[in-house]
C-alpha positions in Angstrom: -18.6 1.5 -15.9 -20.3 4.3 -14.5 -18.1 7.0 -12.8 -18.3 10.6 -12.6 -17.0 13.0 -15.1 -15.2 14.4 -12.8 -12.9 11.7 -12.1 -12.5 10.2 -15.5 -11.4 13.5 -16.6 -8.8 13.2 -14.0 -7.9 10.1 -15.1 -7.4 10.5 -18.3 -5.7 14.0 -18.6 -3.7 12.5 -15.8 -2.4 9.2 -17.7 -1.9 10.4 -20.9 0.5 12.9 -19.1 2.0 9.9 -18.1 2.0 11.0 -14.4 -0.7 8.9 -11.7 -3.7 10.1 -10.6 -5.0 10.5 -7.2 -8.0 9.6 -7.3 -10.5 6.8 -9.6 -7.4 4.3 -9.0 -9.7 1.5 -8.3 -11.4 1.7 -11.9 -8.2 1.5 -13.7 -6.1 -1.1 -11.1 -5.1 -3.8 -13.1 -2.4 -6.9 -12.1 -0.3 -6.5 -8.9 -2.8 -8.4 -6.7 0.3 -10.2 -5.0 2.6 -7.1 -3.9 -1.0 -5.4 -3.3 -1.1 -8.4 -0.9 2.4 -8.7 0.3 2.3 -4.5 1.6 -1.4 -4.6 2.9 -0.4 -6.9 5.3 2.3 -4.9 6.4 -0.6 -2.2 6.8 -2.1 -4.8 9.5 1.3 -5.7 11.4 1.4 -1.7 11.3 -2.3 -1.3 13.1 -0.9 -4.1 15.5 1.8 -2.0 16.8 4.5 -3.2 14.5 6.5 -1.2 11.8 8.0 -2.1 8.3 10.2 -1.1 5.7 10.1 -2.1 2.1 11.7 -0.7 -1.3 9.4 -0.9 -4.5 11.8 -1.6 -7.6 11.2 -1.3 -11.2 11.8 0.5 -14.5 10.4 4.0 -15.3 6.9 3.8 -16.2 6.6 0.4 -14.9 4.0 1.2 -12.3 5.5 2.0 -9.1 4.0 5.3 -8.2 0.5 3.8 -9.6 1.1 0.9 -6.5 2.2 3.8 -4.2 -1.1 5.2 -5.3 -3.4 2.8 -4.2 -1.9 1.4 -1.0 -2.1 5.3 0.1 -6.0 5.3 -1.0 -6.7 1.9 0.7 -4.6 2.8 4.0 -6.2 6.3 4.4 -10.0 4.6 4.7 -8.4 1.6 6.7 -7.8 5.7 8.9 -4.2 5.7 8.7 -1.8 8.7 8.1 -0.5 9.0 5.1 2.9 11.6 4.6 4.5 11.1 1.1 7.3 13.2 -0.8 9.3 12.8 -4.1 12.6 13.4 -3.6 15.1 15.3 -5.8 18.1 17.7 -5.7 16.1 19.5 -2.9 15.3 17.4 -1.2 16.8 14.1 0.4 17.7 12.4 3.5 20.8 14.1 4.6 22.3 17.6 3.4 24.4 19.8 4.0 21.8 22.9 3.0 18.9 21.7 4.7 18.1 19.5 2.0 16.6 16.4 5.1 14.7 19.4 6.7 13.0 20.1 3.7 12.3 16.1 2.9 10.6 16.4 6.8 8.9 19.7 5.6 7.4 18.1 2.5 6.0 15.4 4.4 4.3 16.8 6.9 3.1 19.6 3.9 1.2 16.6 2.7 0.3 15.1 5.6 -3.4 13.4 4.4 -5.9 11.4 6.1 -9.4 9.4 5.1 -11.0 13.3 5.1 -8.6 15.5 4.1 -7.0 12.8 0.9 -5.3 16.2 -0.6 -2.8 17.2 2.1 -2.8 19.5 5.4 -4.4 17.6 7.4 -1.9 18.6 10.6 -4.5 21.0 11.9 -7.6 19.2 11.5 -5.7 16.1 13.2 -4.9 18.1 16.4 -8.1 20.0 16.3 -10.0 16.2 16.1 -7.8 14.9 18.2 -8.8 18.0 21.2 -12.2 17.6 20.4 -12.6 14.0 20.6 -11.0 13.9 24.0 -13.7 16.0 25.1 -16.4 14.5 23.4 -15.5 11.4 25.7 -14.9 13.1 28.8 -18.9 14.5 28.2 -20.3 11.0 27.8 -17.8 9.2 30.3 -19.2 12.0 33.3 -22.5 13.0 31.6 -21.2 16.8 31.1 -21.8 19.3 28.8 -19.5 21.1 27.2 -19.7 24.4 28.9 -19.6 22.5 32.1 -16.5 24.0 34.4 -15.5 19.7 35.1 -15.1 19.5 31.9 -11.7 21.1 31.4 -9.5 19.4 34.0 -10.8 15.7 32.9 -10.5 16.5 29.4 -6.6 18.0 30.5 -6.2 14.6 32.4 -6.7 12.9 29.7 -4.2 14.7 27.2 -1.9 14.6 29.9 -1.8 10.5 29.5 -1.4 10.7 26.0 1.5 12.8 26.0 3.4 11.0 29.1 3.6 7.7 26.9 5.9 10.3 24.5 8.3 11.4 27.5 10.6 8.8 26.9 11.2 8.7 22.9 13.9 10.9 21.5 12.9 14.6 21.8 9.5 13.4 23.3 9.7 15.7 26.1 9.5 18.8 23.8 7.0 17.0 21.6 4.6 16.6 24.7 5.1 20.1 25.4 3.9 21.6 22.3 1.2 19.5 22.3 0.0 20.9 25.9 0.9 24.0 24.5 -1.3 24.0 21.2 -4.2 22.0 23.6 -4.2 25.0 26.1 -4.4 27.8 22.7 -7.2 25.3 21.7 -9.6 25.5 24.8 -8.2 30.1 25.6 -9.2 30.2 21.4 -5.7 31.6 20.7 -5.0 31.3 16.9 -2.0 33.2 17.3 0.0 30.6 19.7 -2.0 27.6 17.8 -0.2 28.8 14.4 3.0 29.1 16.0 3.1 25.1 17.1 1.7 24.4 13.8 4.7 26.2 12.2 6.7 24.3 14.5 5.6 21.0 14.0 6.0 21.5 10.1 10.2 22.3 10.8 9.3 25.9 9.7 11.6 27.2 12.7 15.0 28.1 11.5 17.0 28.3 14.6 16.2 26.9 18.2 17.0 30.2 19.4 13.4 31.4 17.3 11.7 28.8 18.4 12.6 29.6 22.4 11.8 33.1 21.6 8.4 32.4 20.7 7.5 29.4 22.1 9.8 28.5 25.2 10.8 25.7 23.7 15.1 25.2 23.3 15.2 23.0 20.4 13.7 22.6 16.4 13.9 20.5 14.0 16.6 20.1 12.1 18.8 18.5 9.3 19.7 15.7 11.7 17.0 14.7 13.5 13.8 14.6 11.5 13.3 11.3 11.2 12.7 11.4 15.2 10.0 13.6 15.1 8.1 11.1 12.2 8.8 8.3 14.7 6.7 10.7 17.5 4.0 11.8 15.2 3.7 8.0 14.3 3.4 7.0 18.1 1.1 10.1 18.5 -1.2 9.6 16.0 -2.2 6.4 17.2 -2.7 7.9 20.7 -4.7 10.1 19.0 -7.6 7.8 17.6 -5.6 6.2 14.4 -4.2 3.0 12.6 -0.4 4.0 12.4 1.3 6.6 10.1 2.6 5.4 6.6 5.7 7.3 5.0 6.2 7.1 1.0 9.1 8.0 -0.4 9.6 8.1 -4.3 12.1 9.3 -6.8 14.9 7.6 -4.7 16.9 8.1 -7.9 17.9 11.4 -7.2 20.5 9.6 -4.2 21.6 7.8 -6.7 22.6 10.5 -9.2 23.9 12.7 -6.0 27.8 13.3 -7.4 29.4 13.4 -4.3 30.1 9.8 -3.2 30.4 11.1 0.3 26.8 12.8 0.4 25.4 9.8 -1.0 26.6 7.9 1.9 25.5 9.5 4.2 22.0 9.5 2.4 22.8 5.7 2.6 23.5 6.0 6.1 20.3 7.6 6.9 18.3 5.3 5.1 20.1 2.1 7.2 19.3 3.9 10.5 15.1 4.3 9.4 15.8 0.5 8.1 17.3 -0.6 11.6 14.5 1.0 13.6 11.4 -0.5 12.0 13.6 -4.2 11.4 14.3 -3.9 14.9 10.9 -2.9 16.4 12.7 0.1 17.6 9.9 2.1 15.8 6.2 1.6 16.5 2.8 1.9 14.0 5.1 2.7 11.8 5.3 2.2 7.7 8.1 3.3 5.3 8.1 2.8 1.4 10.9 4.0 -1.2 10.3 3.8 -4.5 13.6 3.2 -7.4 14.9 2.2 -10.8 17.2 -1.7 -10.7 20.0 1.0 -11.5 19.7 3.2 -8.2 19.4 0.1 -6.2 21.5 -2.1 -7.3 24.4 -0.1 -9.4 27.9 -1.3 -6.7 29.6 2.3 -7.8 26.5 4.5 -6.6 23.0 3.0 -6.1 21.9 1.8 -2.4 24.0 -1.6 -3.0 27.3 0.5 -3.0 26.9 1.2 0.8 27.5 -2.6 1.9 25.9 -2.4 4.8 22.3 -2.1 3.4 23.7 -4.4 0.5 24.1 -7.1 2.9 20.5 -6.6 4.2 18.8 -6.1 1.0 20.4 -8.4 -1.8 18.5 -11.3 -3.4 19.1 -14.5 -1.8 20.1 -17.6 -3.3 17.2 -19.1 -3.4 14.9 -16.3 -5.4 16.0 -16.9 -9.0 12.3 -16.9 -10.8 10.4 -17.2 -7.9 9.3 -14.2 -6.4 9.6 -13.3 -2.4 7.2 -10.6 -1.9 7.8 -11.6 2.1 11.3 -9.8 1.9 12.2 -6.0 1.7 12.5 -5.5 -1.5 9.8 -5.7 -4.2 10.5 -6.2 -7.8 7.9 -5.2 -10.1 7.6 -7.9 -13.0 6.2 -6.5 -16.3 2.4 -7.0 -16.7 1.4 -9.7 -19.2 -0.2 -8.8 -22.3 -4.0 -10.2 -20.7 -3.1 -7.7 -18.3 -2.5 -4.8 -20.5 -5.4 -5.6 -22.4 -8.0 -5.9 -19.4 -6.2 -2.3 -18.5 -7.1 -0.6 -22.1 -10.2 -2.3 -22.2 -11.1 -0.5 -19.2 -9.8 2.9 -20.5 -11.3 2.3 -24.1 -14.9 2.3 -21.5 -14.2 5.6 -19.4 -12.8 7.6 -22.4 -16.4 6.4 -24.2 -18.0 7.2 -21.1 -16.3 10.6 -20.8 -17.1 12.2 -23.6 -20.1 10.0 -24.4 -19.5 8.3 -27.7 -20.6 4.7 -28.1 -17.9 2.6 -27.8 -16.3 2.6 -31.4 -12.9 0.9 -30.5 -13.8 -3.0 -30.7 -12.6 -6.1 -28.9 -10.4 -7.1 -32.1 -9.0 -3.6 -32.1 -7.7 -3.8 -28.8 -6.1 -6.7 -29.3 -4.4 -5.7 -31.8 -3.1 -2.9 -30.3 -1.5 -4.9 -27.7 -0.2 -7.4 -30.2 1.7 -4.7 -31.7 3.0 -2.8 -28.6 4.0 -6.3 -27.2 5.2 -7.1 -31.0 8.0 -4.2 -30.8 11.7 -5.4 -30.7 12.6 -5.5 -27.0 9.4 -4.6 -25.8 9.4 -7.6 -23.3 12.3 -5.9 -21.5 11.5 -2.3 -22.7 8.3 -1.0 -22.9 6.0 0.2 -19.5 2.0 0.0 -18.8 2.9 3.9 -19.1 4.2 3.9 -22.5 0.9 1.9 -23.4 -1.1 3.4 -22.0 -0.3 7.0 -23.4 -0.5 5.3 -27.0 -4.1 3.7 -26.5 -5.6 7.6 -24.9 -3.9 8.6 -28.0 -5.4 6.4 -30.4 -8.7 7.0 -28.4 -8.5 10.6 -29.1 -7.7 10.8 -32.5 -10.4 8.3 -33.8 -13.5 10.4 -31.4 -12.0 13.9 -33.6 -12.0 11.8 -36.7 -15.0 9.4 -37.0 -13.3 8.7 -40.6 -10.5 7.2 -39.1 -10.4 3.6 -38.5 -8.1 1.7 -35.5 -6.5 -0.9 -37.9 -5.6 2.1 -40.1 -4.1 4.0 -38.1 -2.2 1.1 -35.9 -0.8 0.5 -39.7 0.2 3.7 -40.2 3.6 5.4 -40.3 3.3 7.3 -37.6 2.6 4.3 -35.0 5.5 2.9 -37.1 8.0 6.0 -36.3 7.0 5.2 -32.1 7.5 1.6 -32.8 11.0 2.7 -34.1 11.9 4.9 -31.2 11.7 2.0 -28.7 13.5 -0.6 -30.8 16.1 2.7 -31.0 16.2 2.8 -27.4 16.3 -0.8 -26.7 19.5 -1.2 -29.0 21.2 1.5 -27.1 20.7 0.7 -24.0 21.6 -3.2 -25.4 24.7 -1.0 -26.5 25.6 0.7 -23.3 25.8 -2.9 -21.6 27.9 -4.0 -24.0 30.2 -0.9 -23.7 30.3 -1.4 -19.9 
């Protein structure tokens, strides 16, 4: 494989940190083709008008934020929005300091599309937006863009856009801020441009700021952010795109929220953004959370403890070992060892590539390596593609700084033994822990 230093640098610093990488997913996808599948067609019922809602399940390190990953790399070229935040004690659906405000405020932060992948794209998405309304007022009418006609048909045809938001929730002040940030657009006023940016990204603490300095009696707050997402969603397509797509991960921190009465709430709030896109209530509009079994399914304090989503969510009878990838939640199953050893063959080839070494990590060696990984006591319920993965960049490393050092060797060696240990530790005390409960 032939990819740019750049991005296999990326790569590897970024997987042997254990965290995903944003970009070069492609070279390194392995496995998953049927909840790659099962959420791509979502995208499409999304482009179509539609809206969904799924949950991504599976252990630490199993490769949920990897899947999150690519479905926001394939989505932004298929020119959809994509917002995405992690929560944690800061941030969540519902607080009582501000802590949905600055869920909203994260998302919008990192608001990304097909040419702005890295965030802040808000901006460039209105800006486009103005311009592109022009540019087809100009070819409709044969005008040139210092042409006097051009402003009122170019005003006309914002104006139709933002009527079809007059009747959503809060859509009246929505439309209004667009006119407003249209009309600093065409004068060239920064100043009033940056205030309905600030605005739109629920910088506003009080409505009473936001009327002094805008006119307008309202801002966005703790309880009604979701609202605005359903606008910009609706907006955006307006606007010249597929449909907005919102990724949530880390939904673990609801779970380990210690009041029982916050996390219902949470609960609750996740139920209503459930109801809307179930119910088509919400339009070109995607929502994915990502969580451990434990915050999903624990009945004392993980999303199956509020019964109402419990009742939606919850296997059905019939799944036992088949998988439905057609229903809201998605269960990550572990990837095989053929998998695994397609993935670190691929690695062993961009870590070559990288620091350009011939490849001195052989077939046989590989194999090995996954036979012992997969060998480990309660490895087929324990170990992750991230723990693996961090082991192979690590073998990698150490035999390039020493030539000397051969892969059996070192796979035999004490130290590879102490990391086996640690996971046949940790897989007899968790073993433990069930037993205890």
């Amino acid at each position: 494989m032939k990819i740019p230093r750049r991005i296999a640098q990326t790569l590897i610093n970024s997987l042997k940190g254990g965290v995903v990488p944003r970009v070069g997913l492609p070279y390194v996808t392995v496995g998953r083709k049927a909840e790659i599948d099962a959420l791509l067609r979502d995208v499409d019922i999304i482009a179509d008008g539609g809206a969904s809602f799924r949950f991504i399940v599976g252990r630490y390190g199993s490769g949920k934020s990897f899947l999150l990953q690519t479905i926001r790399n394939y989505v932004m070229a298929k020119n959809f929005v994509v917002v995405d935040a992690d929560l944690s004690p800061e941030r969540r659906f519902q607080g009582t300091r501000g802590q949905g405000l600055a869920t909203y405020k994260e998302l919008i932060r990192n608001m990304s599309t097909k040419t702005r992948p890295e965030g802040g794209a808000l901006a460039l998405i209105l800006d486009r937006w103005i311009s592109g309304v022009q540019q087809e007022a100009m070819a409709e009418f044969g005008l040139s863009v210092t042409d006097p006609g051009l402003a009122p048909l170019a005003e006309r045809r914002i104006s139709a856009v933002i009527a079809s938001l007059n009747e959503m929730v809060h859509g009246f002040d929505f439309a209004r801020l667009l006119t407003l940030y249209y009309r600093a657009y065409l004068s060239g006023d920064e100043e009033t441009k940056a205030k309905v940016l600030k605005w739109f990204r629920g910088e506003y603490a009080t409505k009473t700021e936001a009327k002094r300095e805008l006119g307008v009696n309202i801002a966005v707050t703790d309880d009604d952010w979701y609202e605005y997402l359903k606008l910009f969603a609706c907006f955006l397509k307006q606007a010249g795109y597929s449909g907005m797509l919102i990724l949530i991960d880390e939904l673990v921190n609801i779970y380990k929220i210690p009041n029982s009465i916050t996390r219902q709430y949470n609960y609750e709030k996740i139920l209503t953004m459930y109801n809307d896109t179930m119910q088509g209530k919400a339009q070109h509009l995607g929502i994915i959370l990502c969580g451990t079994p434990q915050c999903m399914e624990d009945p004392r304090r993980g999303v199956y403890s509020y019964e109402a989503l419990r009742s939606r969510l919850a296997e059905g009878r019939f799944s036992g070992q088949h998988k439905d990838l057609l229903s809201p939640v998605i269960r990550l199953q572990p990837l095989t060892p053929e998998e695994m050893l397609i993935l670190v063959e691929k690695l062993a080839s961009i870590h070559a590539g990288l620091y350009e070494y011939g490849q001195i990590v052989t077939q046989q060696d590989m194999a090995d390596f996954i036979e012992i990984e997969f060998g480990r006591i309660g490895a087929d319920s324990h170990i992750t593609p991230r723990e693996i993965i961090r082991d192979f960049i690590e073998v990698l490393d150490i035999v390039y700084q020493n030539p000397d050092v051969k892969v059996r060797e070192l796979l035999g060696s004490e130290r590879f033994a102490y990391a086996q240990n640690e996971v046949e530790e940790e897989a007899a005390g968790q073993d433990f822990a069930e037993f205890e409960l």
